[in-house]
Each structure stands twice: as structure tokens, then as C-alpha cells.
C-alpha positions as CSV (number, residue, x, y, z in Angstrom):
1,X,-63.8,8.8,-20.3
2,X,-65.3,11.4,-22.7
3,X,-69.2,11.4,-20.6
4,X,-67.4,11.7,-17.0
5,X,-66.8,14.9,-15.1
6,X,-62.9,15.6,-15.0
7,X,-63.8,15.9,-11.0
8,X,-65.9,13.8,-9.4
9,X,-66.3,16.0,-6.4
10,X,-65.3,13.3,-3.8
11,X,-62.3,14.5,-1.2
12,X,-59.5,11.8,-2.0
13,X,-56.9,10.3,0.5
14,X,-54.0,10.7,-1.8
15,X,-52.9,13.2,-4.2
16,X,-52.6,12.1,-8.0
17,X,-51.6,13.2,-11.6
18,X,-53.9,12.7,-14.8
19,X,-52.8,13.6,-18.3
20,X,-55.0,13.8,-21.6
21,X,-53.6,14.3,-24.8
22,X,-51.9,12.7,-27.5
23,X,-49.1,11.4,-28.8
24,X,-46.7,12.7,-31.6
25,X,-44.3,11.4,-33.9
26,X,-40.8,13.4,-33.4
27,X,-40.0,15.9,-36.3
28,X,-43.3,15.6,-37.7
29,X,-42.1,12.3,-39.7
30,X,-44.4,9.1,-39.0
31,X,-43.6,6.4,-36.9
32,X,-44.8,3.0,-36.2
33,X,-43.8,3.0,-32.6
34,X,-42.2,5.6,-30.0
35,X,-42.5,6.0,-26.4
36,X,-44.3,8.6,-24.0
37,X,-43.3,9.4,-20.3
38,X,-44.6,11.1,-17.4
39,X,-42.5,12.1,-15.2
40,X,-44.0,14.6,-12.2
41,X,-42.6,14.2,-8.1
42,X,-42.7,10.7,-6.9
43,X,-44.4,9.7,-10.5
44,X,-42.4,8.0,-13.2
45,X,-44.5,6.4,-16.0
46,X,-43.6,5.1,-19.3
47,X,-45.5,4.2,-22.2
48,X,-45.5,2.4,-25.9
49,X,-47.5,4.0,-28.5
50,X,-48.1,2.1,-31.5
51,X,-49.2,2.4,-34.9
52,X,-52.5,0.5,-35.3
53,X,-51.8,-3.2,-35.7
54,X,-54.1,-6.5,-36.0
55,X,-53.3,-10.2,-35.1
56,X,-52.7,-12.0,-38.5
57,X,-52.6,-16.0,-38.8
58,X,-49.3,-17.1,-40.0
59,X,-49.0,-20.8,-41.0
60,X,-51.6,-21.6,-38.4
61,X,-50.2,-19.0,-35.7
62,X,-51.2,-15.6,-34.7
63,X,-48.8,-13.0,-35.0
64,X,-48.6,-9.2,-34.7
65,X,-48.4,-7.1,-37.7
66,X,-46.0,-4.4,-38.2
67,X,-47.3,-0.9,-37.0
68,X,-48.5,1.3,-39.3
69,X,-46.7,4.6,-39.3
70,X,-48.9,7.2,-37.6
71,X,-47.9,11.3,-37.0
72,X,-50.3,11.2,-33.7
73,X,-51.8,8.8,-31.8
74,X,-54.4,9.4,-28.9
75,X,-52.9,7.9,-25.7
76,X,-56.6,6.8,-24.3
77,X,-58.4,4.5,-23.2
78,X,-60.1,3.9,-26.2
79,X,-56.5,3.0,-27.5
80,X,-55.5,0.2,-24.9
81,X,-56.4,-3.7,-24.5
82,X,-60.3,-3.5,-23.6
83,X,-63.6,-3.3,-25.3
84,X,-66.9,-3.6,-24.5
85,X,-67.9,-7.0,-21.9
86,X,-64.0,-6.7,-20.8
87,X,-64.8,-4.9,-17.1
88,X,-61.1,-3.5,-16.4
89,X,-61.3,-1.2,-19.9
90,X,-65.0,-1.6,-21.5
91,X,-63.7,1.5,-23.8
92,X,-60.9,0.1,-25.2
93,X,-59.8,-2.4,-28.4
94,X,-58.7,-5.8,-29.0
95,X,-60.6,-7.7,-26.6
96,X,-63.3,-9.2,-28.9
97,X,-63.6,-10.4,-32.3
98,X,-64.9,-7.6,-35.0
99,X,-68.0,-7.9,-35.7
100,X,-67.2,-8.4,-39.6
101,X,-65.1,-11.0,-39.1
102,X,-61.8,-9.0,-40.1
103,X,-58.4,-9.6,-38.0
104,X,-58.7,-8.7,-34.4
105,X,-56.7,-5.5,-33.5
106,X,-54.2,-5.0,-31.1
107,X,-54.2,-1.9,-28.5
108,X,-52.1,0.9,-30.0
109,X,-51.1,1.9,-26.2
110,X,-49.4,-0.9,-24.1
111,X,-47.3,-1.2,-20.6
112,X,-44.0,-2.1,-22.2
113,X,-43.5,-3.9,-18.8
114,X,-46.1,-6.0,-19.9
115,X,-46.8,-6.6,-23.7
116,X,-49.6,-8.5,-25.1
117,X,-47.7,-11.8,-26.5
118,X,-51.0,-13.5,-27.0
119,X,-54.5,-12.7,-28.1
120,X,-55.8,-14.3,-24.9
121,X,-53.8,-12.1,-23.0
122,X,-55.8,-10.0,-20.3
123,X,-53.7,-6.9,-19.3
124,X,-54.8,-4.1,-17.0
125,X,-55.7,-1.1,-19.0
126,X,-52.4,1.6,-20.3
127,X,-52.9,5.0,-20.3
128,X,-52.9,8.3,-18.7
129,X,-56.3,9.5,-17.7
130,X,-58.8,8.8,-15.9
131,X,-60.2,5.4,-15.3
132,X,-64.6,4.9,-15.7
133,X,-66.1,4.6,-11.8
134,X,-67.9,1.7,-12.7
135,X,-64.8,-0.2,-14.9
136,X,-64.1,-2.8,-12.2
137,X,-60.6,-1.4,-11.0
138,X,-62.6,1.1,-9.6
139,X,-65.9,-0.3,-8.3
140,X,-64.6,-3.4,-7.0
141,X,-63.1,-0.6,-4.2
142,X,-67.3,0.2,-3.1
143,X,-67.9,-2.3,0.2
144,X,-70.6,-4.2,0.9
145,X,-73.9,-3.6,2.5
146,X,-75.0,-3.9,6.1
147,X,-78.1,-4.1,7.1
148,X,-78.1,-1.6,9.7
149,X,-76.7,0.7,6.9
150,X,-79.7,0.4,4.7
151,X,-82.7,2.2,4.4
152,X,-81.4,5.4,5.3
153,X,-81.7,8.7,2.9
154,X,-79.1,9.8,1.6
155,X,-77.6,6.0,1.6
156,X,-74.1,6.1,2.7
157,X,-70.9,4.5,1.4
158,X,-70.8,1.1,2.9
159,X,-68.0,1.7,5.9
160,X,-65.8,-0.8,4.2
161,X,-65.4,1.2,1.2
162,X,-61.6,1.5,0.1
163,X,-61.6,5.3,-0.3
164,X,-59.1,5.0,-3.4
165,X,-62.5,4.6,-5.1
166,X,-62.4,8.4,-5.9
167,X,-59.0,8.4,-7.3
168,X,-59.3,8.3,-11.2
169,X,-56.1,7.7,-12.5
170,X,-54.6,4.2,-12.5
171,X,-52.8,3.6,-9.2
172,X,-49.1,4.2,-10.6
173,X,-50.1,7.9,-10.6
174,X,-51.0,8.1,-6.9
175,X,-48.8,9.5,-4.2
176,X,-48.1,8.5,-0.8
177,X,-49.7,11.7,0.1
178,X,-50.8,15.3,-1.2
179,X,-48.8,17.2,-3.9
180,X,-46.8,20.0,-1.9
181,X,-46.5,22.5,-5.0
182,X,-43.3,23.3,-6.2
183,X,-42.9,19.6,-7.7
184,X,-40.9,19.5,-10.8
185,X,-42.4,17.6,-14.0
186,X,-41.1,16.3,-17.3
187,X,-43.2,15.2,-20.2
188,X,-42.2,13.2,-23.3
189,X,-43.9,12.8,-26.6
190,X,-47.0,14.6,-26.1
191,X,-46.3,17.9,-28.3
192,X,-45.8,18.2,-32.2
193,X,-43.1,21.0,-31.8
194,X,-41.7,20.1,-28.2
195,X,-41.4,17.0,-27.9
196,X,-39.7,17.9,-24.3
197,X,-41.9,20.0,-21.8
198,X,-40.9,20.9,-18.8
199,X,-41.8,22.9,-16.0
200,X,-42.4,23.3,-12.3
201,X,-45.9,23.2,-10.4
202,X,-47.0,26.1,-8.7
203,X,-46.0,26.8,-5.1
204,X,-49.6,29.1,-3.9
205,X,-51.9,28.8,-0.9
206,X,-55.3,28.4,-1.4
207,X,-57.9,30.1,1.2
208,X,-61.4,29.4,1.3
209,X,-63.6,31.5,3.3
210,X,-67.4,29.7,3.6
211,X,-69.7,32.0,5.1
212,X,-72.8,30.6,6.7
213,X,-77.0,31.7,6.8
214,X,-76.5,32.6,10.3
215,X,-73.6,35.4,9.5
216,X,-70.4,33.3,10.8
217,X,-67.6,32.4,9.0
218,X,-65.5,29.7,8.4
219,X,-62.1,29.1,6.8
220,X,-61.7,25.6,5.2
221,X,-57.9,24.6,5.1
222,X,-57.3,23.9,1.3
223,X,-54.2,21.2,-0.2
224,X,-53.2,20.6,-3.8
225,X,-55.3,17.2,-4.1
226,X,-55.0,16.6,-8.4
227,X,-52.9,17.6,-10.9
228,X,-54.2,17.2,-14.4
229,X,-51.8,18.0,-17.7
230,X,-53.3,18.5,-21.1
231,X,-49.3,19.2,-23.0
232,X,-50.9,19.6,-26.4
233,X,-52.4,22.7,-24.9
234,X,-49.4,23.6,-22.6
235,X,-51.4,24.0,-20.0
236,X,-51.8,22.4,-16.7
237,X,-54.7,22.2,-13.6
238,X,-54.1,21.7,-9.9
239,X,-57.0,21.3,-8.1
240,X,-57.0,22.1,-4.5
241,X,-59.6,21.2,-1.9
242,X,-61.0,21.8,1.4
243,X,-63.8,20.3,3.2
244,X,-66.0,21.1,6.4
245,X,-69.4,19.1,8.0
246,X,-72.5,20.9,7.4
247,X,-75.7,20.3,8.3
248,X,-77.7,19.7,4.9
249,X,-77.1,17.5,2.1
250,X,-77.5,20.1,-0.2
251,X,-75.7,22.8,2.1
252,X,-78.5,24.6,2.2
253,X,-77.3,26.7,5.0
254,X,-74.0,28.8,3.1
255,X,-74.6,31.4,1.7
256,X,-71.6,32.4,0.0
257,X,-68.1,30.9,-0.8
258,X,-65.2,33.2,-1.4
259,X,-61.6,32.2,-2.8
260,X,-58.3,33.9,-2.5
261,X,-55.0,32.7,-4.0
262,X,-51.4,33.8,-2.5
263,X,-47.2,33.2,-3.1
264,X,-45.8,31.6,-0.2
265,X,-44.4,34.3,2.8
266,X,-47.5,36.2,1.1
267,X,-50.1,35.9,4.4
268,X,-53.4,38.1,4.4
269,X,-55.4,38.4,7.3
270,X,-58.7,37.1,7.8
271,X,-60.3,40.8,7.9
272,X,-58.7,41.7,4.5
273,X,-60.6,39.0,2.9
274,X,-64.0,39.3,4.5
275,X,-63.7,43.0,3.4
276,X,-63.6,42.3,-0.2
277,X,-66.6,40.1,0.5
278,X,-68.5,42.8,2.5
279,X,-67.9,44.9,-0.4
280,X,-68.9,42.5,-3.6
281,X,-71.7,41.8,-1.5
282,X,-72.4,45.6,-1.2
283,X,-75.8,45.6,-3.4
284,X,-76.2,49.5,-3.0
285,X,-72.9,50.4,-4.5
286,X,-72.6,50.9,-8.8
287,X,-68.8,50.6,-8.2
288,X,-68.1,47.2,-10.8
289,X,-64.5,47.1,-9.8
290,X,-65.7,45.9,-6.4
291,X,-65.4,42.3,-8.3
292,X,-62.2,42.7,-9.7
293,X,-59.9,39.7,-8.8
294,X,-56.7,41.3,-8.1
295,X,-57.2,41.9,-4.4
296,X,-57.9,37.6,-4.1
297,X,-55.1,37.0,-6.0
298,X,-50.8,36.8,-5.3
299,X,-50.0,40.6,-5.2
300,X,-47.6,39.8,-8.4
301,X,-50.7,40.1,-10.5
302,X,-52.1,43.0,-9.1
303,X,-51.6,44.9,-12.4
304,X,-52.4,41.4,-14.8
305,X,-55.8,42.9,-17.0
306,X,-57.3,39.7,-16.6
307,X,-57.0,40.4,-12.5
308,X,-59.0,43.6,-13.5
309,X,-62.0,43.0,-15.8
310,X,-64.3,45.2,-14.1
311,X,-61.7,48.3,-13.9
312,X,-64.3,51.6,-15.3
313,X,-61.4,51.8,-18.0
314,X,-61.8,48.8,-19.5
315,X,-65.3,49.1,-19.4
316,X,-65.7,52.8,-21.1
């Protein structure tokens, strides 16, 4: 949804895929109806994008117009069976009566597993993003209270909490597991020149170097956790995490967090990277290059500009 943070922050048990974008007609010529897929690893998701359609009363039954012809079509929430009071999909369209009294839409994003054939249908919401935390699919996952889990500060998760609570895309974009990098992808329908993109995710190791008020250091052990697509941008995200225990709740005790990227069989040692710390952290030195990037990043992009935005010559 549009007011939620794209991560919620939360480590998740199993890797997943989100995609935002929307949907266009092949060839630039309108069309009331095409499909959209998702393919990525174990993932394999089709969709039915329609033109916008109402239910219209026919001789005393309700049938579904024809589509309108559209050149692009959000593939959101806002576009499939919901609407506010319906829990599953409070974002979405179709579920009530307008409040003028005109026809009653129909979502223009459906499972085409599962059609609406009926206006008293009640599907689970289509789409590609990310679901609300508090749409019931989600929060029907939080536990329930015990009393000798109450009262304390912060209040914890009730310990029967299903922990797929903090994965935001619908469950057909979960994996077993954790995304390994490398994982080929194929999207369909999502780009007004290519309608095909394909491509391959990245295969890098993450390392995470958390270095605590008391001078030691830690290195957190980092895995691809979330991959999120946005193909009318050609672009992609992965998000890998890492987590530790700490003391605090609001880890009041690190001091600094440093992040390195490298190609697999491309191992740096420990000392290399708490050097380039030592020296960022050198407050006596004037030398800006200190926080160039390239020496955190896969030795391939040693030379990349954007790996060097503090070299003096860019500067001058």
C-alpha cells in the first residue's frame, strides 16, 4: 500500500518477490484484456488484467460488461476485488455498492484460476505487491495474549505468532527458503516497449561489520531475504539482511555499521575492512576520498565514477 514502508524491518523466515508496476497493452494498441506473469526461481505467477468493467442487470440477471480498452493498467491492489469494510483487500474495488447508486464495478486485476462469476463472490485479493499488515491475511498471523506476557515494556510478539506475519507479498510469492542469487527471472506485460524482460539476479555476498561502544566488533552473516521488481523502471532491489542480539531496544550501544559488497571467489579479510573503517572514521585527516565506495564494493567497479564520488578530481 502507498502509506507503508517497502520494508518493514522485521527478519522474515522465508525469502519472497514483490513487484510494482503496471501493466501495458502490447504494441501500444489498447486492449480490453491481456495477461501479466511473474516468473523468478521457484515463483510462477499469472495474472488477468482487465479493462474497467461494471456488473450490468440483464433481463433481471447480473452480467459483466465488456472491458474497456485500456493502454496501461495499474496491477494494484487498488485494482483487485476489495474495498473499504472487505478485511482481505480494504483498498481495493467491487466489494460494495457506489455510493451514487451507479453499477457496481468489477476488479480490473483477477486470479484467472479463480474469476469472479458472481457479485457475491469473495476472492482473495490479485496482485503483485505488498499486502497491508493489518488486511486480515496478514494479522490474523499475530497470536494471542498470555497473561504472563503482558505488562512488560517493550511488549513482545505473543509466542504463538505465525512469523509469516512479516512477509508482505501474498503467499504464492514465498519460497521454501532464502533466494541464493543467481536466480533467473522473466517478466511479462509490465513494459510499454518490452513487453519481455529478462534477466538474472545478482550472485554478491553481503558483509556487515557492526562495531560496538566498547571497541569490539562483530560481523553479522547477511542472505538475500526480498527481492522487489519495479519493470517499468528496469530496475530491481534485493534486500539482504543480517541480524545479532543486542542489549538495548534502541541499540544504543553500536556505534557504527559498515557494509561491503563482493563477486563470489572475491573474499576480503576482516582487517581489510576494518581499515577502511579506521580511516573514514579518521576525523584529523582532510583526505575526502577516504569515503569513496570502491574499496566496499566487487573489485570490477573499482574504476565505476559512482564508486568514486569523493575522488579530489571530481571534486576540483
Amino acid at each position: 500500500p502507498p502509506d507503508s514502508p517497502w520494508d518493514e524491518g522485521i527478519p522474515k523466515d522465508r525469502g519472497e518477490v514483490l513487484l510494482v508496476g503496471d501493466s501495458h497493452a502490447p504494441g501500444g494498441f489498447p486492449v480490453p484484456h491481456r495477461q501479466a506473469s511473474l516468473r523468478i526461481g521457484p515463483v510462477a505467477k499469472v495474472l488477468d488484467v482487465y479493462g474497467d468493467r461494471v456488473w450490468n442487470r440483464d433481463r433481471g440477471l447480473l452480467r459483466k460488461s465488456d472491458p474497456q480498452p485500456f493502454l496501461s493498467m495499474p496491477v494494484d491492489f487498488a485494482h483487485a476485488f476489495g474495498g473499504p469494510g472487505y478485511g482481505p483487500n480494504p483498498a481495493g474495488k467491487g466489494f460494495a455498492e457506489p455510493p451514487d447508486g451507479g453499477p457496481r464495478p468489477l476488479p480490473n486485476i483477477e486470479d484467472p484460476l479463480r474469476p469472479l462469476s458472481s457479485p457475491d463472490d469473495r476472492p482473495e485479493p490479485a496482485g503483485f505487491g505488498p499486502l497491508g499488515i493489518v488486511w486480515t491475511g496478514r494479522y490474523r498471523k499475530v497470536g494471542k495474549y498470555r497473561s504472563h506476557e503482558l505488562g512488560k515494556e517493550p511488549p513482545p510478539l505473543p509466542a504463538d505468532t505465525d512469523w509469516t506475519l512479516f512477509n508482505q507479498a501474498p503467499p504464492d510469492q514465498w519460497l521454501p527458503g532464502m533466494w541464493n542469487g543467481g536466480e533467473e527471472f522473466s517478466l511479462s506485460g509490465f513494459h510499454p516497449e518490452s513487453d519481455t524482460q529478462a534477466g538474472r539476479l545478482p550472485r554478491l555476498r553481503i558483509r556487515a561489520f557492526v562495531a560496538f561502544l566498547d571497541e569490539h566488533t562483530v560481523e553479522a552473516t547477511m542472505h538475500p531475504e526480498t527481492v522487489w521488481l519495479f519493470p517499468g523502471l528496469s530496475m530491481g532491489v534485493v534486500v539482504h539482511r543480517g541480524f545479532l542480539p543486542i542489549e538495548s531496544d534502541d541499540a544504543s550501544e553500536v556505534g557504527s555499521i559498515l557494509l561491503g559488497a563482493e563477486d563470489p571467489g572475491e573474499t576480503r579479510s576482516v582487517d581489510h575492512y576494518l581499515a577502511v573503517r579506521s580511516r573514514r572514521e579518521d576525523k584529523g585527516s582532510k583526505d575526502l576520498s577516504r569515503f569513496g565506495d570502491a574499496p566496499l564494493l566487487p573489485g570490477r567497479l573499482a574504476n565505476d565514477p559512482r564508486a568514486n564520488l569523493f575522488d579530489p578530481n571530481r571534486l576540483t
